[in-house]
DRENPA-3360 file (N, C-alpha, C; in nm, 2 decimals, always signed):
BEGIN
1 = XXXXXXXX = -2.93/-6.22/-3.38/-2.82/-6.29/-3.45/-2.69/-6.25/-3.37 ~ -2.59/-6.33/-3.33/-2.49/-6.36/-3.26/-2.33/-6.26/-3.36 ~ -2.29/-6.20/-3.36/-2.20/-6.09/-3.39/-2.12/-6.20/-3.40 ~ -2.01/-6.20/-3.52/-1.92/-6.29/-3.60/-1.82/-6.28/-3.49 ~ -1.76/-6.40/-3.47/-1.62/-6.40/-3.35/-1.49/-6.32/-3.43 ~ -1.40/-6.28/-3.33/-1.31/-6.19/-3.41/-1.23/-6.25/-3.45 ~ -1.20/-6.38/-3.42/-1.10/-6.40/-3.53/-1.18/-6.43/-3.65 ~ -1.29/-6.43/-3.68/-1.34/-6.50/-3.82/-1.33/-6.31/-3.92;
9 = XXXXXXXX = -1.32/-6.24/-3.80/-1.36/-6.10/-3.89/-1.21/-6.08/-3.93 ~ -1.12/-6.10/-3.82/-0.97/-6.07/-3.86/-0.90/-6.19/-4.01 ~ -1.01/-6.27/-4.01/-0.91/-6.38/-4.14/-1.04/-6.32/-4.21 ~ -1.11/-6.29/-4.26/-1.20/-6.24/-4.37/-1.17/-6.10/-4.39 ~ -1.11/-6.03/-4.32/-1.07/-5.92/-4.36/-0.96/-5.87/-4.37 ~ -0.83/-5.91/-4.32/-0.71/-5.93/-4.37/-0.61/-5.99/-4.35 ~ -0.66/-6.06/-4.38/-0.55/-6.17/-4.46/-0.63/-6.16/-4.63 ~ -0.45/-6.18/-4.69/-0.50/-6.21/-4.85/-0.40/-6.30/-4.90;
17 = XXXXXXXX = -0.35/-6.35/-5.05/-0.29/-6.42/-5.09/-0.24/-6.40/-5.18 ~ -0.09/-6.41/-5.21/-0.01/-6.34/-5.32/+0.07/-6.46/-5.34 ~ +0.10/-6.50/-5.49/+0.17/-6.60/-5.54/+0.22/-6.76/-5.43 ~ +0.00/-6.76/-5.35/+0.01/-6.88/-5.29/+0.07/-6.85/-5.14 ~ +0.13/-6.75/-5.10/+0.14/-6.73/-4.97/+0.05/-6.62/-4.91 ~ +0.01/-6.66/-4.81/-0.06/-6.56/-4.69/+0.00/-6.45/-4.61 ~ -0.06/-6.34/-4.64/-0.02/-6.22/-4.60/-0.13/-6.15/-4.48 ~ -0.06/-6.06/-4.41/-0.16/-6.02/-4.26/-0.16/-5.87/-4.33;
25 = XXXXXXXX = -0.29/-5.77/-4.38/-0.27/-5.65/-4.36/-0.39/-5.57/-4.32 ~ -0.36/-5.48/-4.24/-0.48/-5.36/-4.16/-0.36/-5.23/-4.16 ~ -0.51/-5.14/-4.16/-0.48/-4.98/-4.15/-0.42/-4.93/-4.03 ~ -0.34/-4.85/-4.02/-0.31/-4.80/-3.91/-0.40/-4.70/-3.87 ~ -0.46/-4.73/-3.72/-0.60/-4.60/-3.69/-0.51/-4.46/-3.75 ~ -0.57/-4.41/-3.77/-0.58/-4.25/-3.79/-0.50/-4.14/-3.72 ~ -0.52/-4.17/-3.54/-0.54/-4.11/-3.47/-0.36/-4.15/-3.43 ~ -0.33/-4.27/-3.50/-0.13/-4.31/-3.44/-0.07/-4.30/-3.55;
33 = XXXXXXXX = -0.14/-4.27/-3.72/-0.04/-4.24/-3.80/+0.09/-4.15/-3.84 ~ +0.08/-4.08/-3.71/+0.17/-4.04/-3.74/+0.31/-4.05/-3.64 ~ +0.27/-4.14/-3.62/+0.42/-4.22/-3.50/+0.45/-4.30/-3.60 ~ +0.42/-4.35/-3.78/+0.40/-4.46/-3.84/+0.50/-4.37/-4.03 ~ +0.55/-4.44/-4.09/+0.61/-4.43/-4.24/+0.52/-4.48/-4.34 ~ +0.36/-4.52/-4.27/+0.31/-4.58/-4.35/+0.22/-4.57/-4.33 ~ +0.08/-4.64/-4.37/-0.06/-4.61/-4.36/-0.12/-4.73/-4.30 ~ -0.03/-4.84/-4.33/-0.09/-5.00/-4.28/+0.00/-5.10/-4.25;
41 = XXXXXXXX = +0.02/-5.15/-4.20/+0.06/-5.28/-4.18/+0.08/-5.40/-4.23 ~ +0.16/-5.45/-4.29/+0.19/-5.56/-4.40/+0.30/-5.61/-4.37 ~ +0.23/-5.78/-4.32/+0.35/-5.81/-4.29/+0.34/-5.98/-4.39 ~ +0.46/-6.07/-4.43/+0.41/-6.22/-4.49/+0.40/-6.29/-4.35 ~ +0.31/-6.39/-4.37/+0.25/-6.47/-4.28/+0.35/-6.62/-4.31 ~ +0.43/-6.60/-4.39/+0.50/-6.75/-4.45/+0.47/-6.83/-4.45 ~ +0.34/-6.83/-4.48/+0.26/-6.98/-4.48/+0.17/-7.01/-4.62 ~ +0.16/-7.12/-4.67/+0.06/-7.15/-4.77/-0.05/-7.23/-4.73;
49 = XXXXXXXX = -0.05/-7.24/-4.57/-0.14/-7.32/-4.52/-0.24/-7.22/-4.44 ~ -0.39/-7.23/-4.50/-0.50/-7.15/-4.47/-0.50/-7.10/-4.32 ~ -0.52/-7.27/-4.23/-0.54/-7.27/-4.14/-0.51/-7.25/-4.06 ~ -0.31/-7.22/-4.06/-0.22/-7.17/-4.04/-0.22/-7.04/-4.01 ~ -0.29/-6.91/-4.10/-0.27/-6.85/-4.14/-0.38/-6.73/-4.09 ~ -0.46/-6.85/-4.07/-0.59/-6.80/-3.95/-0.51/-6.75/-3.81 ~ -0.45/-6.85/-3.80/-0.38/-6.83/-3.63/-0.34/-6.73/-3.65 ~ -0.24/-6.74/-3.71/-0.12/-6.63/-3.72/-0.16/-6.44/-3.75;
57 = XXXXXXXX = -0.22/-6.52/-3.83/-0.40/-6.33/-3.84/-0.44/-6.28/-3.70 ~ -0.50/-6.39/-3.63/-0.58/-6.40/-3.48/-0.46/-6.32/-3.38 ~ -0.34/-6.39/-3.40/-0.27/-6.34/-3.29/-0.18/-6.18/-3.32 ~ -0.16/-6.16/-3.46/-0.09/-6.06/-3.51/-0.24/-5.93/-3.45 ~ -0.36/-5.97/-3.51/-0.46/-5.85/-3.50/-0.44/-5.88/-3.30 ~ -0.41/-5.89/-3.27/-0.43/-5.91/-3.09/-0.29/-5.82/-3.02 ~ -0.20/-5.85/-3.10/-0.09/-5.78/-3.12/-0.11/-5.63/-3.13 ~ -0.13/-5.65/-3.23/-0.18/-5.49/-3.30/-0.23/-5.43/-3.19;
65 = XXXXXXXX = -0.39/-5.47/-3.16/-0.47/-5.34/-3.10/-0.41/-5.32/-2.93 ~ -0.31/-5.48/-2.89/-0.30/-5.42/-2.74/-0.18/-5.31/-2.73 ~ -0.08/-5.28/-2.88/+0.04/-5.21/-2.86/-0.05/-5.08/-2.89 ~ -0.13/-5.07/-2.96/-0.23/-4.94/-3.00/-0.36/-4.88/-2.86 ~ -0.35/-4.97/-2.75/-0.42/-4.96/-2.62/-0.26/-4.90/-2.57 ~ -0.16/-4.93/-2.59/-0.09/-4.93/-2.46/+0.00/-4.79/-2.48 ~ -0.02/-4.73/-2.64/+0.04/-4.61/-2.69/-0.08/-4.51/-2.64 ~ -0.19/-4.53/-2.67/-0.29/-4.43/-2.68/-0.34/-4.44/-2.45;
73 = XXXXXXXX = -0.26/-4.50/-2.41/-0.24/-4.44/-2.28/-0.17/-4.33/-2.18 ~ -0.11/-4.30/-2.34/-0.02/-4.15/-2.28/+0.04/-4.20/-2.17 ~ +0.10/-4.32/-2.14/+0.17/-4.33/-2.01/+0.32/-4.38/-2.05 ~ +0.36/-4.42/-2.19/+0.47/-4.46/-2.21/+0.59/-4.33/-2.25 ~ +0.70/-4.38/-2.22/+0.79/-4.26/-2.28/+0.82/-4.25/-2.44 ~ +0.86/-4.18/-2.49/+0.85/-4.15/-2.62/+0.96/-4.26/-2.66 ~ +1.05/-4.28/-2.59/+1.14/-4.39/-2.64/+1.08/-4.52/-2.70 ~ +1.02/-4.57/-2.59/+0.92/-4.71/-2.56/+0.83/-4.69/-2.70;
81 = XXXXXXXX = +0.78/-4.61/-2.69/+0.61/-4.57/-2.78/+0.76/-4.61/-2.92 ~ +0.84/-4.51/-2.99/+0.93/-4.60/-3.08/+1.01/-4.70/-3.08 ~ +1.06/-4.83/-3.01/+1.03/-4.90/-2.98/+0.95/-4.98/-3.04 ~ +0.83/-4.97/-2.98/+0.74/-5.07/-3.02/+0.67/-5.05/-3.16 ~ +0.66/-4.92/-3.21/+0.63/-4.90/-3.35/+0.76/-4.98/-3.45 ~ +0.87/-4.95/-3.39/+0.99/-5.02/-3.46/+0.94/-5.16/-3.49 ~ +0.92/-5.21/-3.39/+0.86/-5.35/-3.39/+0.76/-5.44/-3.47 ~ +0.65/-5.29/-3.47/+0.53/-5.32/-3.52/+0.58/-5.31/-3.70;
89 = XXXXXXXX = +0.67/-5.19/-3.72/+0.67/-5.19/-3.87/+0.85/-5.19/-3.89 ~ +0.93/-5.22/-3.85/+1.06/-5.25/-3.88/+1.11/-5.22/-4.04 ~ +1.03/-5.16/-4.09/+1.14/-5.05/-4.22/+1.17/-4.92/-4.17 ~ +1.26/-4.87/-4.25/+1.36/-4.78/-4.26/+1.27/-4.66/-4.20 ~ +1.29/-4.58/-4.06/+1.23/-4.49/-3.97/+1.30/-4.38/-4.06 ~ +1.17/-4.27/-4.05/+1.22/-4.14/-4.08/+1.32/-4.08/-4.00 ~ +1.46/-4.04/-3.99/+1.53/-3.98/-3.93/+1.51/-3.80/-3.91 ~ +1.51/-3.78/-3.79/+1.51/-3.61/-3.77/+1.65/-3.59/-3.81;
97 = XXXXXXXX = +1.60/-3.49/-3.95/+1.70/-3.41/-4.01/+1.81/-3.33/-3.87 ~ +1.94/-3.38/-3.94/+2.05/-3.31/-3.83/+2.05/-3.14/-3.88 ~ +2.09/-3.11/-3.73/+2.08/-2.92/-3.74/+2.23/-2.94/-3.81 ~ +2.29/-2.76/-3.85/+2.39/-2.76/-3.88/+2.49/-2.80/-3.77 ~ +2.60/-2.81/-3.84/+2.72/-2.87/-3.79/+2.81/-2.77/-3.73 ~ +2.85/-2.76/-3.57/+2.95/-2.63/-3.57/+3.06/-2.58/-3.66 ~ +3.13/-2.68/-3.70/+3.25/-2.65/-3.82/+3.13/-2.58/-3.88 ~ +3.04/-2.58/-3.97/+3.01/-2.60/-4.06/+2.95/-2.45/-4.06;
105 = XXXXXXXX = +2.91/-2.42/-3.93/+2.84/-2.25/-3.92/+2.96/-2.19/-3.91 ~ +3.06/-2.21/-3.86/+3.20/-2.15/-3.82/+3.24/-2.12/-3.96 ~ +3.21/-2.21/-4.07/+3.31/-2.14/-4.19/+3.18/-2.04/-4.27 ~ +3.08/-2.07/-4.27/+2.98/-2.02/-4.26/+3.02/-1.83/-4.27 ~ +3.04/-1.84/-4.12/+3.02/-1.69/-3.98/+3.14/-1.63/-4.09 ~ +3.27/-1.73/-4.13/+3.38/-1.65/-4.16/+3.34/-1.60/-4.29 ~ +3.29/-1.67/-4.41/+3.30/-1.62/-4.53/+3.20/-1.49/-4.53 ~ +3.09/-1.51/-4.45/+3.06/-1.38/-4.45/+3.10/-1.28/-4.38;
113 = XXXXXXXX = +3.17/-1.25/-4.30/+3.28/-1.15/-4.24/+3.42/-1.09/-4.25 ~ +3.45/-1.19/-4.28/+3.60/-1.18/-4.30/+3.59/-1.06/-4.39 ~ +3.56/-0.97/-4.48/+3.61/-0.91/-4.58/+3.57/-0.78/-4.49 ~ +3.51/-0.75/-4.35/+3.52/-0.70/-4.22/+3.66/-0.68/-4.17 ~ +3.73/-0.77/-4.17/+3.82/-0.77/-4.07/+3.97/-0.75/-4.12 ~ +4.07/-0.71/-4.04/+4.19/-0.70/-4.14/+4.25/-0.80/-4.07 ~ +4.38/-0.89/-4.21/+4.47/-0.95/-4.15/+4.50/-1.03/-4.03 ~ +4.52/-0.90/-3.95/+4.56/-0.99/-3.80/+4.43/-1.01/-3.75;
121 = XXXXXXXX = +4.29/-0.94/-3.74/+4.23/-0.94/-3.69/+4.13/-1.15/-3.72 ~ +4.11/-1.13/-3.86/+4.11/-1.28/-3.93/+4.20/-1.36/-3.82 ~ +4.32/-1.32/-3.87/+4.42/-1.45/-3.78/+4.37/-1.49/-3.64 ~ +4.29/-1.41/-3.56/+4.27/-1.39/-3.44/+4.18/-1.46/-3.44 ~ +4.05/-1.41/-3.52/+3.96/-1.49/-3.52/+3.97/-1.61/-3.53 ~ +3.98/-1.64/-3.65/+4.01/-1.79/-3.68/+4.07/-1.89/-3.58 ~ +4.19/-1.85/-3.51/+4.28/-1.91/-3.37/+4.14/-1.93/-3.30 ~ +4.06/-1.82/-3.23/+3.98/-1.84/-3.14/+3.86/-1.98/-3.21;
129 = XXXXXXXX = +3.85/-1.92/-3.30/+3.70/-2.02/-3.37/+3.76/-2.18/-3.37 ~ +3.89/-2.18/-3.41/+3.93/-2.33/-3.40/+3.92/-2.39/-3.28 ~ +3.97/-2.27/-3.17/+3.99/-2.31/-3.05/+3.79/-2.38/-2.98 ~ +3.74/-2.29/-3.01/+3.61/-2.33/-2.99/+3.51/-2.48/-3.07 ~ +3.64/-2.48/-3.16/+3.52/-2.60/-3.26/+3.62/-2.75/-3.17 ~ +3.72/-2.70/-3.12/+3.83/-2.81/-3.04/+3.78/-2.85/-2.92 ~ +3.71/-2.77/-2.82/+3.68/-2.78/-2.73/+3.53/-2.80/-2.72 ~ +3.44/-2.80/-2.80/+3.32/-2.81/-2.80/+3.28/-2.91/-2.87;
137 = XXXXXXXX = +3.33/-2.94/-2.96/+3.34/-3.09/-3.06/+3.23/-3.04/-3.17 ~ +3.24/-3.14/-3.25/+3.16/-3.15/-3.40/+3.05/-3.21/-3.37 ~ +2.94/-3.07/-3.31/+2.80/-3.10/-3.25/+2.73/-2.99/-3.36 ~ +2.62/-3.04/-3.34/+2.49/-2.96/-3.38/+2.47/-2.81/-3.32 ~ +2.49/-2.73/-3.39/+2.52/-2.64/-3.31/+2.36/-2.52/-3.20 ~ +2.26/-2.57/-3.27/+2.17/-2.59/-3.14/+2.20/-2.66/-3.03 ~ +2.26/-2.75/-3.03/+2.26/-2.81/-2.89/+2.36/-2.77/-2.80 ~ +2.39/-2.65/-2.86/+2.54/-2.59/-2.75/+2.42/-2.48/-2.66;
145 = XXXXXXXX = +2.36/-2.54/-2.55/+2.32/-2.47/-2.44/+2.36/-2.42/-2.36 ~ +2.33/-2.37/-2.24/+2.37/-2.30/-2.16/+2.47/-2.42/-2.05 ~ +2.45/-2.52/-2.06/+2.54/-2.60/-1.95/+2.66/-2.65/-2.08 ~ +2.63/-2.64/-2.18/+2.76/-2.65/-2.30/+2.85/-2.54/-2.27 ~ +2.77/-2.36/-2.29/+2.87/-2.33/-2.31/+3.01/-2.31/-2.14 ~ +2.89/-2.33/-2.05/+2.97/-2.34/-1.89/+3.04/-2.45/-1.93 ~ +3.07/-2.59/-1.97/+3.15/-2.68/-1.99/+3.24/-2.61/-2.06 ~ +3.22/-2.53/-2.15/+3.31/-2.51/-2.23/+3.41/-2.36/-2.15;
153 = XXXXXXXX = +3.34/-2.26/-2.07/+3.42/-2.19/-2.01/+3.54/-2.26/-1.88 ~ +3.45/-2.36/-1.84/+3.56/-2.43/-1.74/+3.68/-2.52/-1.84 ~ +3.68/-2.54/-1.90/+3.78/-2.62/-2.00/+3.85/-2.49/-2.00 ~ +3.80/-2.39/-2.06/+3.90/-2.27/-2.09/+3.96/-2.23/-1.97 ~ +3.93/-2.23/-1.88/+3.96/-2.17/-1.76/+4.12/-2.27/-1.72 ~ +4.12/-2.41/-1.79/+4.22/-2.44/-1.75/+4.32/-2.51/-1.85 ~ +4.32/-2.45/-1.99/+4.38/-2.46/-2.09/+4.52/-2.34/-2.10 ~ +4.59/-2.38/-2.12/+4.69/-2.28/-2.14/+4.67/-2.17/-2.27;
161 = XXXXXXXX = +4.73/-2.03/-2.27/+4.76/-1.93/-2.37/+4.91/-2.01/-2.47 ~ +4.83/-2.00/-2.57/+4.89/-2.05/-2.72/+4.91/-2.20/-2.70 ~ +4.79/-2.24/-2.69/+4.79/-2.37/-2.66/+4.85/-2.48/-2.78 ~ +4.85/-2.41/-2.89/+4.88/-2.49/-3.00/+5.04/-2.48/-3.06 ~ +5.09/-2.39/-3.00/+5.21/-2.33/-3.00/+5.36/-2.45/-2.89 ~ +5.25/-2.39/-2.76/+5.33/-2.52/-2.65/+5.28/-2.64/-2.70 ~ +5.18/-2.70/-2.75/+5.16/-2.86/-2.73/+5.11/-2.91/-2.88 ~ +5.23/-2.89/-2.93/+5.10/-2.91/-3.07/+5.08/-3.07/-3.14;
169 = XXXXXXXX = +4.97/-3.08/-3.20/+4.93/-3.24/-3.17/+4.87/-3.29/-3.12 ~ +4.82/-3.24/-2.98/+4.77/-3.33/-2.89/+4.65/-3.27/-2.85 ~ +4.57/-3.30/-2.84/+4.41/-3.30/-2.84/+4.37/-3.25/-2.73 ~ +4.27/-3.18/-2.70/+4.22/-3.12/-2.57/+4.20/-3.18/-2.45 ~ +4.19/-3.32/-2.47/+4.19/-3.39/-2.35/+4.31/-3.43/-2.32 ~ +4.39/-3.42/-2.36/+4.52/-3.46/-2.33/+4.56/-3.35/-2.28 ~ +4.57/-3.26/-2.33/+4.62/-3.12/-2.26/+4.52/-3.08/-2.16 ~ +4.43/-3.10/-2.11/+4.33/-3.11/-2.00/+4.42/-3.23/-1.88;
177 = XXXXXXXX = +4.42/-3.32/-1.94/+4.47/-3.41/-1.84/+4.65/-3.40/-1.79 ~ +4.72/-3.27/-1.85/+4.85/-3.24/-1.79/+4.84/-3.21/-1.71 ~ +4.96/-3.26/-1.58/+5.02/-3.16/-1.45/+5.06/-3.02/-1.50 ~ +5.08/-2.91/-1.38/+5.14/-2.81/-1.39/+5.12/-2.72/-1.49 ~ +5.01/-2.72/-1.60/+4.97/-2.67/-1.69/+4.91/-2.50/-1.61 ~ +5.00/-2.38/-1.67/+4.97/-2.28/-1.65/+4.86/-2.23/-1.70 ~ +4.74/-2.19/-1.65/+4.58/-2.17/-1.76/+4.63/-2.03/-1.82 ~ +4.57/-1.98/-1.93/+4.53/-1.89/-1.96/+4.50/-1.77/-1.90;
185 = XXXXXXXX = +4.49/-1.64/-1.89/+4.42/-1.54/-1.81/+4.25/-1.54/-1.82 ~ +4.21/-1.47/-1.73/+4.07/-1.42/-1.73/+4.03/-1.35/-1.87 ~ +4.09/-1.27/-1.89/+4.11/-1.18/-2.00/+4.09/-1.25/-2.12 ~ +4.18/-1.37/-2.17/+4.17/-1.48/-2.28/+4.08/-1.56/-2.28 ~ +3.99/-1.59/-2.14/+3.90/-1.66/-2.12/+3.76/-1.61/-2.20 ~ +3.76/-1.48/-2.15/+3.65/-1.36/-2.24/+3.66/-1.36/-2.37 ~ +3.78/-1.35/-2.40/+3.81/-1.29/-2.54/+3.77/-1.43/-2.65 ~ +3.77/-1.56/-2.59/+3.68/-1.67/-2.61/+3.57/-1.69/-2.63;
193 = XXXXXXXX = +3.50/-1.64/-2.54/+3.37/-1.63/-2.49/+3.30/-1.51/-2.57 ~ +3.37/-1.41/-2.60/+3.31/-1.26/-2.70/+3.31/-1.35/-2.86 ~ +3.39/-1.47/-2.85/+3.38/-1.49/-3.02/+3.29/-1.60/-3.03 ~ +3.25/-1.69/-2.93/+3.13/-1.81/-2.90/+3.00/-1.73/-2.91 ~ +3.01/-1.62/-2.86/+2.89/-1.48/-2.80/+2.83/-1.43/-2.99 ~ +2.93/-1.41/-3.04/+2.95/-1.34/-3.18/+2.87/-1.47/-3.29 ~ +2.95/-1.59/-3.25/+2.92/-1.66/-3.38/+2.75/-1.73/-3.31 ~ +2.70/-1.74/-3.20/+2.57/-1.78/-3.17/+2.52/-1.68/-3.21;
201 = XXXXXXXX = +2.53/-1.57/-3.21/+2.47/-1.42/-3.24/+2.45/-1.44/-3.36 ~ +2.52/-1.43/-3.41/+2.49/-1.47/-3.60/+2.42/-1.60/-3.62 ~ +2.43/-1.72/-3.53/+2.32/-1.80/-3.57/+2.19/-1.79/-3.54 ~ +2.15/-1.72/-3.43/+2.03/-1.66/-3.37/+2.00/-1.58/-3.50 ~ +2.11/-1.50/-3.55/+2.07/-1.42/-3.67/+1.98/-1.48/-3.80 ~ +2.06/-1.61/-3.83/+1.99/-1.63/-3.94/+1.92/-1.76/-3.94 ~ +1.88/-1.76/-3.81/+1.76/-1.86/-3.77/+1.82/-2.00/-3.76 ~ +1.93/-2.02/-3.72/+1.98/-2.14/-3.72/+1.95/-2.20/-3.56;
209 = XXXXXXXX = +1.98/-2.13/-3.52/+1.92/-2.14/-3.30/+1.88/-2.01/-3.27 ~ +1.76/-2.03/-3.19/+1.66/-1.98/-3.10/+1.76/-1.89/-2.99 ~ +1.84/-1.95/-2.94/+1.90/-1.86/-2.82/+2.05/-1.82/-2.84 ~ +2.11/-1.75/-2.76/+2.25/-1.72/-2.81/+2.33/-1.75/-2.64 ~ +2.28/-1.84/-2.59/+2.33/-1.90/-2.44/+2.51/-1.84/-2.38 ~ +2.55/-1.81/-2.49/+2.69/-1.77/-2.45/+2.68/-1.59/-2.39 ~ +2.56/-1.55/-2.42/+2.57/-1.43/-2.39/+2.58/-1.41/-2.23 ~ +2.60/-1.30/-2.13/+2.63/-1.28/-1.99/+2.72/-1.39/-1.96;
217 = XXXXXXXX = +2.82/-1.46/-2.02/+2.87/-1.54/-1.98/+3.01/-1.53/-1.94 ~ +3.09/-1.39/-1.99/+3.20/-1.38/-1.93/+3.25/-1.37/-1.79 ~ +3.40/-1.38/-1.77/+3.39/-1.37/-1.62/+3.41/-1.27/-1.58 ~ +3.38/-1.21/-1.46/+3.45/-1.10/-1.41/+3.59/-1.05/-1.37 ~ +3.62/-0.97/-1.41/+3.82/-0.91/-1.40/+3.79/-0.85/-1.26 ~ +3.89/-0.94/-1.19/+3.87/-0.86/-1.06/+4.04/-0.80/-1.04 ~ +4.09/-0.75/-1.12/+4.19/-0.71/-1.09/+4.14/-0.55/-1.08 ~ +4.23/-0.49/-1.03/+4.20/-0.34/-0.96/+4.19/-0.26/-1.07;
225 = XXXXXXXX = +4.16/-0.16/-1.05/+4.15/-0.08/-1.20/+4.28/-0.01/-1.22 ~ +4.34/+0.06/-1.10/+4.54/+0.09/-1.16/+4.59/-0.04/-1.20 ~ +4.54/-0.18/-1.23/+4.64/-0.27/-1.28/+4.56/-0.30/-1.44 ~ +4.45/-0.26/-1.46/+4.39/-0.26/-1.56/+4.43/-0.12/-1.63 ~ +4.45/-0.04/-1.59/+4.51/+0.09/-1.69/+4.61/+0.06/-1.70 ~ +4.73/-0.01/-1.62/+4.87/-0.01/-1.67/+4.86/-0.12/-1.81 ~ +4.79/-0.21/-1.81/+4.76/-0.29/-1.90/+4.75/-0.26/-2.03 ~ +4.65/-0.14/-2.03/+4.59/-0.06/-2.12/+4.67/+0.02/-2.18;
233 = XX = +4.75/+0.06/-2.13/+4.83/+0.21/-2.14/+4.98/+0.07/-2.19 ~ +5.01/+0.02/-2.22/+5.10/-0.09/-2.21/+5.05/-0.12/-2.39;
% end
């Protein structure tokens, strides 16, 4: 006996009929559910015509299995592969939950420290932490890597001391983009960098990121050491 042609198996087996119109639905294999929000495929065929309805079954299941050959090739990029699942089921995609928000660990780091620190010490902080949520932006604060936080020491390297004091108002790029702008010291550069070092440290602490990338990242003081004791002694 001669095996049923596939389109006779794809319109006997899904397609169905709901208040007179024709509907296309199949399972999603097993093995791709979970690139998927769902378990099957359902889509209306807009048609109340049988015959119609055939076609549109024939070419949807043809659809189907070549995007399900072309995922299960492991040759596409992850992009493409969603994409075409978009395509295939166009509702509402699970979104990957956002990490914390840097503001958001920064007030975080303070409420639980602060009652550590005295006064001026707070004020200090705080100055630095702003300075850091200014120049790094309202990112996820996993994704401050190790070429983040080098972005972020070269910005410092050419930001002026009391930056908010001389230019107040105007946004980091703006004060990046001035002539004749005196940077900062080395010394202010670190003292940045010990509080980026500190607040990753505490998110490494309470499992918010894996790495603390700011660490070994200060620069080197190459001033002499009698100009470093007068400093000291000062």
């Amino acid at each position: 006996m001669r095996p049923p042609k596939q389109g006779l198996f794809v319109y006997a087996h899904h397609v169905f009929t709901r208040n007179g119109i024709y509907y296309y639905r199949a399972d999603i294999p097993s093995d791709l559910q979970h690139l998927f929000t769902t378990t099957e495929i359902k889509q209306s065929l807009k048609t109340k015509d049988s015959k119609i309805a055939k076609v549109m079954a024939i070419s949807m299941e043809y659809r189907l299995q070549r995007t399900y050959a072309l995922i299960r090739s492991g040759m596409l990029p992850d992009d493409v592969v969603q994409g075409m699942v978009t395509e295939l089921y166009p509702g509402k995609q699970v979104e990957k939950p956002r990490g914390k928000l840097l503001p958001v660990v920064v007030a975080d780091y303070i409420k639980v420290n602060e009652s550590q620190w005295t006064y001026k010490t707070k004020l200090e902080v705080i100055g630095c932490l702003r300075l850091i949520v200014d120049v790094i932006g309202n990112v996820e604060i996993e994704k401050i890597d190790k070429q983040a936080v080098l972005e972020f020491r070269a910005k410092l390297m050419k930001l002026p001391a009391n930056m908010y004091k001389i230019y107040p108002g105007q946004t980091i790029h703006a004060i990046l983009g001035l002539p004749d702008v005196e940077p900062m010291s080395v010394n202010s550069v670190n003292k940045h960098i010990m509080r980026l070092n500190a607040l990753l440290g505490y998110g490494v602490k309470e499992g918010i990121v894996t790495v603390n990338y700011a660490q070994g990242m200060m620069l080197p003081d190459k001033r002499r050491n009698d100009e470093l004791r007068k400093v000291y002694s000062i």
